[in-house]
DOLODREN-159751 format. One line per 8 residues: number of its first residue (from 0); for each residue x, y, z of C-alpha. Coordinates in Angstrom, 1 decimal. Example, Ala and Ser with C-alpha at 12.3 -4.5 7.8 and 13.67 -1.06 7.14 Angstrom:
DOLODREN-159751
0	12.3 -4.5 7.8  13.7 -1.1 7.1
END
This chain:
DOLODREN-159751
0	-19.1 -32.7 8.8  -19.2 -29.7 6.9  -19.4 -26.5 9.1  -22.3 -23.8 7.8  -21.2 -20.8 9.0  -17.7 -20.8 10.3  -14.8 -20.5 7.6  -11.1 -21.3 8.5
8	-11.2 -18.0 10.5  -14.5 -17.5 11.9  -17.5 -16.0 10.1  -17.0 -13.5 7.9  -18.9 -11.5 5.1  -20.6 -8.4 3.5  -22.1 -6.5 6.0  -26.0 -6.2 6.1
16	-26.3 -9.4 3.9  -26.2 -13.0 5.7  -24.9 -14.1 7.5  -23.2 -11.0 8.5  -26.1 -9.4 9.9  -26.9 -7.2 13.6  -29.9 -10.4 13.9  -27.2 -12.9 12.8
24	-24.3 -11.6 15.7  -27.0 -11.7 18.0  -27.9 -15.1 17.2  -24.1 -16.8 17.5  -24.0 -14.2 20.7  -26.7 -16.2 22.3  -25.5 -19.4 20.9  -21.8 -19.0 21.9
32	-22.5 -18.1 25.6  -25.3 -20.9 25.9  -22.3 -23.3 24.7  -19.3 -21.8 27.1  -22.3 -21.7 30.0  -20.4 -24.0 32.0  -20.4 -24.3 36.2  -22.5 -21.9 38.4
40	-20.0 -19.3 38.4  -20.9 -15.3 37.0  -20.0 -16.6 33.0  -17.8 -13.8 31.3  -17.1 -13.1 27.9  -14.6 -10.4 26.4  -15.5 -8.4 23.3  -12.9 -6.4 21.0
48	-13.3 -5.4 17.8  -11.4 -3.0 14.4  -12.2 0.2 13.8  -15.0 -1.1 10.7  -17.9 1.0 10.7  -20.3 -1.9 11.2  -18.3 -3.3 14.5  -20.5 -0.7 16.4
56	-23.7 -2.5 15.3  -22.3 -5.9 15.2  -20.9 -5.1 18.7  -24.2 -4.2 20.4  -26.0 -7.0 19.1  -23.4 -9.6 20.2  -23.8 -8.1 23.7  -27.6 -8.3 23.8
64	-27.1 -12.2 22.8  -24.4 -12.9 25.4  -26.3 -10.7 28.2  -29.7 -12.7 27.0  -28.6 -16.0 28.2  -26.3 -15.0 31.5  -23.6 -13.6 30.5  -21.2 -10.8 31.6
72	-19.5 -8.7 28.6  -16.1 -7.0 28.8  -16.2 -4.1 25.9  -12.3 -3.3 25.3  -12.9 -1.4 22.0  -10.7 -1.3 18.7  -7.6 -4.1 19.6  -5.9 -6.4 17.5
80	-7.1 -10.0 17.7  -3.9 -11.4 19.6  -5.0 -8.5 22.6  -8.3 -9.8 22.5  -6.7 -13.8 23.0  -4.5 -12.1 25.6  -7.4 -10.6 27.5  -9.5 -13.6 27.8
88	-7.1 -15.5 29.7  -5.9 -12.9 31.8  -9.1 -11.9 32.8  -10.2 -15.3 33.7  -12.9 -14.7 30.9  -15.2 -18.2 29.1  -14.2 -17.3 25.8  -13.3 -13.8 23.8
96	-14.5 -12.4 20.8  -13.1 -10.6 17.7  -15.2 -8.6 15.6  -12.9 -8.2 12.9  -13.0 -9.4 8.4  -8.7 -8.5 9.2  -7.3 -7.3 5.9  -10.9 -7.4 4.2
104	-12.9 -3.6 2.9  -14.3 -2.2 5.9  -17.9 -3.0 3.9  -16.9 -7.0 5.3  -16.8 -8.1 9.0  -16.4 -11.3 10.7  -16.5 -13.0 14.2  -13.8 -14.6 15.8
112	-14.4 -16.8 18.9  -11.8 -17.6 21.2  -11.8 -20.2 24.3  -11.1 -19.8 27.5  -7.6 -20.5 27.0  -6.8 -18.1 24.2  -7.6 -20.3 21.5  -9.4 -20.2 18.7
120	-12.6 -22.7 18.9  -12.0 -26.0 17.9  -14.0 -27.6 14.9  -16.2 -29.4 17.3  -17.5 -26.6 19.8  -17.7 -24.3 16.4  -20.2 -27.3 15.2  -22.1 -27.1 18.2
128	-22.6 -23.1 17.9  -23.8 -23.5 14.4  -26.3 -26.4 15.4  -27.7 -23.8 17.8  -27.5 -20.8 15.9  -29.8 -22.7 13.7  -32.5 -23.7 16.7  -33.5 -22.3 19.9
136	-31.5 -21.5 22.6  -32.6 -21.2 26.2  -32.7 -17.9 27.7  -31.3 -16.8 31.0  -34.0 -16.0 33.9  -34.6 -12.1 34.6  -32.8 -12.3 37.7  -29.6 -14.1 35.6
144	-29.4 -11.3 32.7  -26.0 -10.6 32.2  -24.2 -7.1 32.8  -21.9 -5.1 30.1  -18.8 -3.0 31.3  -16.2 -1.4 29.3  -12.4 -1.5 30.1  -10.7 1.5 30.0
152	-7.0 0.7 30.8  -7.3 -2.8 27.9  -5.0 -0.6 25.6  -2.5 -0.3 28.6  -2.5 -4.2 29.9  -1.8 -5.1 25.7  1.1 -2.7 25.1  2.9 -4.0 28.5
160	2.2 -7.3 27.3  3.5 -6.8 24.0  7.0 -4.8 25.3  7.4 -8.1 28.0  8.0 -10.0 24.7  11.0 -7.6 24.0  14.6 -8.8 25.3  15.2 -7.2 29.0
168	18.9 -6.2 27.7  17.8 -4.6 24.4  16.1 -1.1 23.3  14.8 0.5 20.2  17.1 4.0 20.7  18.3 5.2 17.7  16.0 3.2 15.1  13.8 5.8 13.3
176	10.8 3.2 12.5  7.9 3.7 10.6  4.4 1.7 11.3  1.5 1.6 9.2  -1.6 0.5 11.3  -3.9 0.3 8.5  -5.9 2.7 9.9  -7.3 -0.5 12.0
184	-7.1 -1.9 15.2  -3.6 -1.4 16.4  -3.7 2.3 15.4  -3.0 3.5 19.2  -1.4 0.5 20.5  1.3 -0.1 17.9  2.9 3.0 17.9  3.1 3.7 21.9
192	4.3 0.4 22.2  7.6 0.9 20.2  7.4 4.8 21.0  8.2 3.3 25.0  10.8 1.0 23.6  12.8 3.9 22.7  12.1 4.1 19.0  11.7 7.6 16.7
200	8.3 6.6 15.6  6.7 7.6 12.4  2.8 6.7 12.3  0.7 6.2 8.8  -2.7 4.6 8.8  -3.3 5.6 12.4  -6.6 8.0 11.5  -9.7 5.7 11.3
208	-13.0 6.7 10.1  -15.1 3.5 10.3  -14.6 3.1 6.2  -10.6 3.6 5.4  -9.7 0.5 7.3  -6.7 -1.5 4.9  -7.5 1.4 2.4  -4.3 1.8 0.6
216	-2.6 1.3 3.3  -1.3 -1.7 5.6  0.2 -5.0 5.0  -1.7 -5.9 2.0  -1.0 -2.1 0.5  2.8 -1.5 1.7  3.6 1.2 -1.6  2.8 3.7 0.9
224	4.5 2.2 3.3  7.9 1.8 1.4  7.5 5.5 0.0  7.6 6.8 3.9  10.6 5.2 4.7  12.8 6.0 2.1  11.2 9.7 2.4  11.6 10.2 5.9
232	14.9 8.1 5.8  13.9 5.2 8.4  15.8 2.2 9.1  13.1 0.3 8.6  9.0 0.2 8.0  6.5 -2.3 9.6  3.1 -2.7 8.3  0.2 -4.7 10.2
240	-3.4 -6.0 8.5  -6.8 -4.5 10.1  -6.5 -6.7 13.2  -2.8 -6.7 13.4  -2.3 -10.4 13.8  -0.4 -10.6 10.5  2.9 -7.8 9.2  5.3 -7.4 6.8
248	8.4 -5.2 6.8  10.1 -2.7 4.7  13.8 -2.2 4.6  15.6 0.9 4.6  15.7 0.9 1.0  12.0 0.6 0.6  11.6 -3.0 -0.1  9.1 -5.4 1.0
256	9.7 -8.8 3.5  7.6 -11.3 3.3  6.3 -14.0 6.2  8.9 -16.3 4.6  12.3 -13.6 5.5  10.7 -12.7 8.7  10.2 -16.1 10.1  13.5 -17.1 8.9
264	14.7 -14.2 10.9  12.8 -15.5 14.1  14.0 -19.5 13.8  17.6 -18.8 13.0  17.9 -15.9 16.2  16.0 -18.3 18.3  17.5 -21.2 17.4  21.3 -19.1 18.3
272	19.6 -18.8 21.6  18.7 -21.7 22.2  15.1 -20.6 22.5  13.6 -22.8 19.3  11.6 -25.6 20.3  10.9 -28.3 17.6  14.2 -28.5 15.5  12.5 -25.9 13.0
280	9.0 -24.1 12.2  5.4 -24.6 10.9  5.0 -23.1 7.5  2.2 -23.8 4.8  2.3 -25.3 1.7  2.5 -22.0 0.0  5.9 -20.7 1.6  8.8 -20.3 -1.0
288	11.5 -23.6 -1.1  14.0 -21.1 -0.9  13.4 -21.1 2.8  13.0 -24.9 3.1  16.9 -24.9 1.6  17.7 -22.1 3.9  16.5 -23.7 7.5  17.9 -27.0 5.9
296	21.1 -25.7 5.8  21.2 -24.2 9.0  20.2 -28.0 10.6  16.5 -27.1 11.0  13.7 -28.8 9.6  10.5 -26.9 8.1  6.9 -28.7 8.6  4.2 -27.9 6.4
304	0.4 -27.7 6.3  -2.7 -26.2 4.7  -3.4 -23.0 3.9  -4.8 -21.0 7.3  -3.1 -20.1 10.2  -5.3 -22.3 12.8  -3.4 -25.2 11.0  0.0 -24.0 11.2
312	-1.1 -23.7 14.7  -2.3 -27.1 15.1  0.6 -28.3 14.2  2.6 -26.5 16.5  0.7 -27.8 19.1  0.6 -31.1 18.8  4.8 -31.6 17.3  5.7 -29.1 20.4
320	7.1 -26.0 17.9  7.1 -22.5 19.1  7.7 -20.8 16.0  5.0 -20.9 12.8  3.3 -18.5 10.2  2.6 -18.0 6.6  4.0 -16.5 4.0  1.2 -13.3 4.0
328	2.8 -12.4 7.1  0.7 -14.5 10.1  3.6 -15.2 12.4  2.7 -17.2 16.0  5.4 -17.3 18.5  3.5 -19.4 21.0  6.5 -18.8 23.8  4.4 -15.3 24.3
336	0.7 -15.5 22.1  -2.0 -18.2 21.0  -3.0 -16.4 17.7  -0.5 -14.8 15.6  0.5 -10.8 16.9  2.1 -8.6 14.2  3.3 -6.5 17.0  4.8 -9.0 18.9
344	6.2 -10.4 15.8  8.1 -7.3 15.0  9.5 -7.1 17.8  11.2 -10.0 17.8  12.5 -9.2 13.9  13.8 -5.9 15.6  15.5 -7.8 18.4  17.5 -9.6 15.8
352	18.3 -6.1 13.9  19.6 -4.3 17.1  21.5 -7.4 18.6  23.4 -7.1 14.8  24.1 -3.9 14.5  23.7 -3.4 11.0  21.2 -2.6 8.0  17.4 -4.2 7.7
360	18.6 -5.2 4.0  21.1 -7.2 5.0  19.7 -9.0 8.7  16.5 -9.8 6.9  18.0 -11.5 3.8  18.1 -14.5 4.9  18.1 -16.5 1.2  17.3 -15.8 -2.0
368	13.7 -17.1 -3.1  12.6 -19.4 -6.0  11.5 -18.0 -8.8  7.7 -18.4 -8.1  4.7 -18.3 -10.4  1.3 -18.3 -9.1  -1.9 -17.8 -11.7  -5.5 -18.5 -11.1
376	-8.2 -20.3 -13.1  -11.9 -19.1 -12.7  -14.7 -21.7 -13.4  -18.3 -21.8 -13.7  -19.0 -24.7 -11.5  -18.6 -28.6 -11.0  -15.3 -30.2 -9.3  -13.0 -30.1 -12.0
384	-10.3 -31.3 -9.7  -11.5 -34.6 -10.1  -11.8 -34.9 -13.7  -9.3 -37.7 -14.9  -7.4 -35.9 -17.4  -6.4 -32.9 -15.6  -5.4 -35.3 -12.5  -3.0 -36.9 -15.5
392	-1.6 -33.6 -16.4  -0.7 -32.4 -12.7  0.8 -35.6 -12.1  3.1 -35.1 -14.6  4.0 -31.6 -14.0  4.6 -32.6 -10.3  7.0 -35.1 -11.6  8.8 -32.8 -14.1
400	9.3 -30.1 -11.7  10.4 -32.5 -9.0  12.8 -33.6 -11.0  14.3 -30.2 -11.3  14.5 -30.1 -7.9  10.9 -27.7 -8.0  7.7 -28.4 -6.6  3.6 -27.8 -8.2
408	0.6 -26.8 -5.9  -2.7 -26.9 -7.0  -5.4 -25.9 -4.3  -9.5 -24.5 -5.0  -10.2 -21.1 -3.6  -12.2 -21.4 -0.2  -14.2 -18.5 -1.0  -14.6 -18.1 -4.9
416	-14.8 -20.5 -8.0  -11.1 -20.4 -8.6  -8.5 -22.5 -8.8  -5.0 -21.7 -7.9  -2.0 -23.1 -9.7  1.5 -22.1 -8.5  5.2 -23.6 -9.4  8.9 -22.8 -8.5
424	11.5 -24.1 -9.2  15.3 -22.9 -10.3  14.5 -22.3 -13.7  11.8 -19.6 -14.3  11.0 -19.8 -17.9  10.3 -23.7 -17.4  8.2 -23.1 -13.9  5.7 -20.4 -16.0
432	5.7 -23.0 -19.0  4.2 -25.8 -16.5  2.0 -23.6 -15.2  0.4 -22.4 -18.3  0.2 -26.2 -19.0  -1.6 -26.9 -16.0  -4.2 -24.4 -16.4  -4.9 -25.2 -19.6
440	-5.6 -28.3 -18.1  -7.6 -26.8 -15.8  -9.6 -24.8 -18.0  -10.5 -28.0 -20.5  -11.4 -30.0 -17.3  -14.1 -26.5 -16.2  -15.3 -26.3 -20.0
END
């Protein structure tokens, strides 16, 4: 069944238009705790959120809906999702709540709902929010209103948390790091975090006010990133997205690593240790075969799924990995979180840079990626997908690129009227030629 509200990551979308509206929040608010109302115990629910001017608005009328039908709201202000996951089940809490659109303009924002066990919802109890967003929900008796407190020492519990992660034998002394907090949610806790682990700490993106969240800065915008290190002469630069459950790196030289390097990093230290679980990792269909050959060579396997980190995390869940993520930079390490944590993520990277001793640029090459090509066709409407013709044509490129030892992936945009065609292979002149190809194909199938 088609969901109406909920995405692959919550509900998300312009502010003050639906369904991302103060009446809207209040509405799942309700909704949400009516569904998690379970037992006669005091029902609790924990609330974070970014630093997005709208979370203040959104934030107030998610606490009205929870305390309108018996619940009790934690407040723990601007923290990255994975704190938020963190918090619910240490606090014992029904479910938590992110108010967050992660690497979106601050003019987006988006709910996250989390269970009681740090999870995000599953598509069934999301399908029974929606069916009561969309009719009445029974409201709590006066004397049953719930209460709203704010937790002043949330910051603290998440930053001990996070340095736990960190190997007992192992400090940060003598790495001059810069971190861009993209001026959202991890803007205090990032730095103090590796600031305690001994590190010379350089902050960027650490000065929010309510509209430069991700703006130019951050995972998705790392120029600025790379420009600091190789300024300030860092060993190395770490960048996290508005919520901080995704990151990238920067070497020493000022170059970008990607998900793909990073998670390579992770499985082949882990697996050294003994610590991988799985024979390998979760990855999506859209990380590089470069690190498919890599693991393979190294003995490990690589598993992969749809786009969206809730199915990399499914995955992992039900084959028993520990290690998963995407090429964007969501990395889960479900030995220490249930969502992905660019904090805690880093610090496992950095783990693996200390215990070697030697340069970012060379501990996080791990291989040398395909030459990949990725171009998208916009369309006016219809399914064109499922036109015959173009079906033809990708089965053919699939089969010419295979045979090269290359591999074609054609997928439709979840949230616009485009469809995304992306090759690799060895040979990079041939890879953009099938590309081209396909969307032509694409584009005669849309005419």
């Amino acid at each position: 069944m088609a969901r109406k509200y909920f995405g692959t990551d919550g509900i998300r979308g312009a502010t003050n238009a639906h369904p991302m509206t103060a009446a809207m929040a209040m509405k799942v608010g309700m909704a949400a705790g009516a569904h998690f109302l379970r037992g006669e115990h005091k029902h609790r629910v924990v609330i974070g959120k970014d630093t997005r001017l709208s979370g203040y608005m959104l934030e107030n009328a998610m606490v009205a809906g929870f305390t309108s039908v018996g619940m009790d709201v934690v407040l723990v202000g601007p923290m990255p999702t994975p704190a938020v996951a963190m918090l619910t089940q240490s606090m014992r809490a029904d479910m938590g709540v992110m108010i967050s659109a992660s690497h979106n303009p601050y003019r987006d924002n988006g709910i996250k709902l989390f269970g009681p066990d740090g999870y995000k919802l599953s598509d069934a109890d999301e399908l029974a929010i929606e069916a009561m967003i969309d009719g009445d929900v029974p409201l709590a008796a006066p004397e049953q209103i719930g209460r709203a407190r704010r937790v002043e020492d949330a910051r603290g519990r998440y930053i001990h948390a996070a340095k736990m992660t960190f190997p007992e034998d192992l400090t940060l002394d003598g790495l001059k790091i810069v971190v861009d907090c993209a001026n959202g949610a991890a803007y205090q806790v990032a730095p103090s975090a590796l600031w305690e682990l001994g590190a010379e700490v350089v902050a960027i993106g650490v000065t929010p006010n309510g509209k430069n969240i991700n703006d130019g800065v951050g995972s998705t915008a790392p120029t600025t990133l790379c420009e600091t290190v190789v300024a300030s002469g860092a060993h190395l630069g770490i960048a996290l997205d508005g919520d901080a459950d995704r990151l990238i790196l920067v070497d020493e030289n000022g170059k970008v690593i990607d998900g793909d390097q990073l998670m390579a990093t992770i499985a082949g230290g882990w697996a050294r240790q003994g610590k991988l679980a799985g024979g390998g990792l979760v990855t999506t269909v859209m990380s590089n075969l470069g690190l498919e050959r890599h693991l393979a060579a190294q003995g490990l396997g690589m598993v992969r799924t749809a786009v969206g980190d809730r199915y990399v995390l499914e995955k992992m869940r039900a084959s028993g990995y520990n290690v998963g993520g995407e090429q964007s930079g969501h990395i889960i390490l479900s030995d220490y979180a249930t969502t992905g944590d660019g904090l805690v993520a880093a610090l496992q990277v950095l783990a693996e840079i200390v215990r070697a001793g030697a340069p970012a640029s060379e501990v996080l090459h791990r291989f040398d990626p395909l030459p990949q090509v990725l171009k998208n066709v916009r369309f006016k409407g219809g399914k064109p997908l499922e036109d015959a013709a173009l079906k033809a044509a990708i089965a053919a490129a699939e089969a010419e690129l295979e045979g090269r030892g290359g591999r074609l992936l054609i997928r439709a945009s979840g949230t616009e009227p485009v469809i995304r065609v992306m090759a690799e292979g060895d040979e990079p002149g041939h890879v953009e030629t099938v590309v081209d190809r396909v969307c032509d194909a694409v584009r005669e199938a849309a005419a």
